[in-house]
C-alpha positions in Angstrom: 0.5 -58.5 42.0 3.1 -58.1 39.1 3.8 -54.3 38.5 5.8 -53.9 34.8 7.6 -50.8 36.3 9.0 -52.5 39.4 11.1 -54.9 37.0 11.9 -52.2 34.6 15.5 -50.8 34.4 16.3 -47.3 34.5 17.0 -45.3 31.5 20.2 -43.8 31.0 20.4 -40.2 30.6 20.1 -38.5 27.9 22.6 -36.3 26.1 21.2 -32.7 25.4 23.9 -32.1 22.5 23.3 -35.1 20.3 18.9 -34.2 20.1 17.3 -33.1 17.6 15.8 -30.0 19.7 18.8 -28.6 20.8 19.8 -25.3 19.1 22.4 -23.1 18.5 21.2 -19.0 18.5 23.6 -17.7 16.1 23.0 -14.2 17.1 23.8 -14.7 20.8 25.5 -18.3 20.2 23.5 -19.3 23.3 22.6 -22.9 23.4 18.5 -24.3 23.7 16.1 -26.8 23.8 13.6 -25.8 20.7 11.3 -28.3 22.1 7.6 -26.4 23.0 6.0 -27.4 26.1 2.9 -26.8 27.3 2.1 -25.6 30.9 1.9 -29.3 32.9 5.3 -30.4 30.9 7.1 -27.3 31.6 6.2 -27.9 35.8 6.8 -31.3 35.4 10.4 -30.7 34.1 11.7 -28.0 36.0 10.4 -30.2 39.5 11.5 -33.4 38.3 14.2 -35.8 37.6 15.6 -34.1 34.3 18.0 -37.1 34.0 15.6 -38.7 31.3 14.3 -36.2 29.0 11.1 -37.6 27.7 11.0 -35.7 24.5 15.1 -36.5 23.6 15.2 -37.5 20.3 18.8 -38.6 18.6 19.9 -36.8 16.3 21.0 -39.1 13.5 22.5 -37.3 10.6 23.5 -40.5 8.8 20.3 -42.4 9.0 19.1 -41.5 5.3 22.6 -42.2 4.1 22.1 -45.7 5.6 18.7 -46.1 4.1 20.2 -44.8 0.5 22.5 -47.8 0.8 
Protein backbone atom coordinates (compact mmCIF):
# COMPACT_ATOMS: atom_id res chain seq x y z
CA UNK A 1 0.00 0.00 0.00
CA UNK A 2 1.61 3.32 -1.37
CA UNK A 3 0.19 6.40 0.60
CA UNK A 4 1.26 9.90 -1.50
CA UNK A 5 1.33 11.74 2.01
CA UNK A 6 3.76 9.38 3.72
CA UNK A 7 6.44 10.38 0.95
CA UNK A 8 5.48 13.94 0.85
CA UNK A 9 7.84 16.61 2.46
CA UNK A 10 6.61 19.11 4.81
CA UNK A 11 5.88 22.58 3.82
CA UNK A 12 7.71 25.35 5.16
CA UNK A 13 5.98 27.87 6.96
CA UNK A 14 4.54 30.47 5.83
CA UNK A 15 5.26 34.13 6.41
CA UNK A 16 2.20 36.19 7.59
CA UNK A 17 3.82 39.66 6.44
CA UNK A 18 4.63 38.90 2.83
CA UNK A 19 0.41 37.50 2.04
CA UNK A 20 -1.79 39.03 0.30
CA UNK A 21 -4.52 38.97 3.37
CA UNK A 22 -2.48 40.50 5.85
CA UNK A 23 -3.56 44.08 6.73
CA UNK A 24 -2.60 47.08 8.15
CA UNK A 25 -5.80 49.03 10.27
CA UNK A 26 -4.73 52.48 9.81
CA UNK A 27 -6.92 53.80 12.45
CA UNK A 28 -5.51 51.52 15.19
CA UNK A 29 -2.29 50.40 13.09
CA UNK A 30 -3.11 46.94 14.44
CA UNK A 31 -1.96 44.24 12.16
CA UNK A 32 -4.67 41.25 10.48
CA UNK A 33 -5.39 38.51 8.49
CA UNK A 34 -8.37 39.89 6.04
CA UNK A 35 -8.88 36.35 5.05
CA UNK A 36 -12.88 35.29 5.94
CA UNK A 37 -13.33 31.90 7.37
CA UNK A 38 -16.17 30.17 7.87
CA UNK A 39 -17.06 28.23 11.16
CA UNK A 40 -15.07 24.63 10.46
CA UNK A 41 -11.85 26.70 9.08
CA UNK A 42 -11.93 29.08 11.91
CA UNK A 43 -11.82 25.62 14.60
CA UNK A 44 -9.64 24.05 12.48
CA UNK A 45 -7.00 26.93 12.74
CA UNK A 46 -7.11 27.99 16.07
CA UNK A 47 -6.68 23.82 17.15
CA UNK A 48 -4.17 23.15 14.62
CA UNK A 49 -0.77 23.34 13.37
CA UNK A 50 -0.86 27.17 12.19
CA UNK A 51 2.74 26.55 10.78
CA UNK A 52 1.22 26.14 7.18
CA UNK A 53 -1.43 28.56 6.59
CA UNK A 54 -3.57 27.01 3.92
CA UNK A 55 -4.98 30.13 2.52
CA UNK A 56 -1.26 32.12 2.45
CA UNK A 57 -0.98 33.58 -0.69
CA UNK A 58 2.37 35.67 -1.72
CA UNK A 59 2.17 38.76 -2.09
CA UNK A 60 3.98 39.63 -5.37
CA UNK A 61 3.93 43.17 -6.21
CA UNK A 62 6.29 42.87 -9.19
CA UNK A 63 4.56 40.05 -10.98
CA UNK A 64 2.67 42.34 -13.55
CA UNK A 65 5.82 44.28 -14.00
CA UNK A 66 7.46 40.91 -15.04
CA UNK A 67 4.55 40.02 -17.29
CA UNK A 68 4.70 43.79 -18.89
CA UNK A 69 8.25 42.83 -19.85
Amino acid sequence: MTDKKKNKKPLPPTNCEMCVYFDTDEETGEEMCTVNLDEDEMVSFMTGDNSRCPHFYLHDEYKTVRRQN
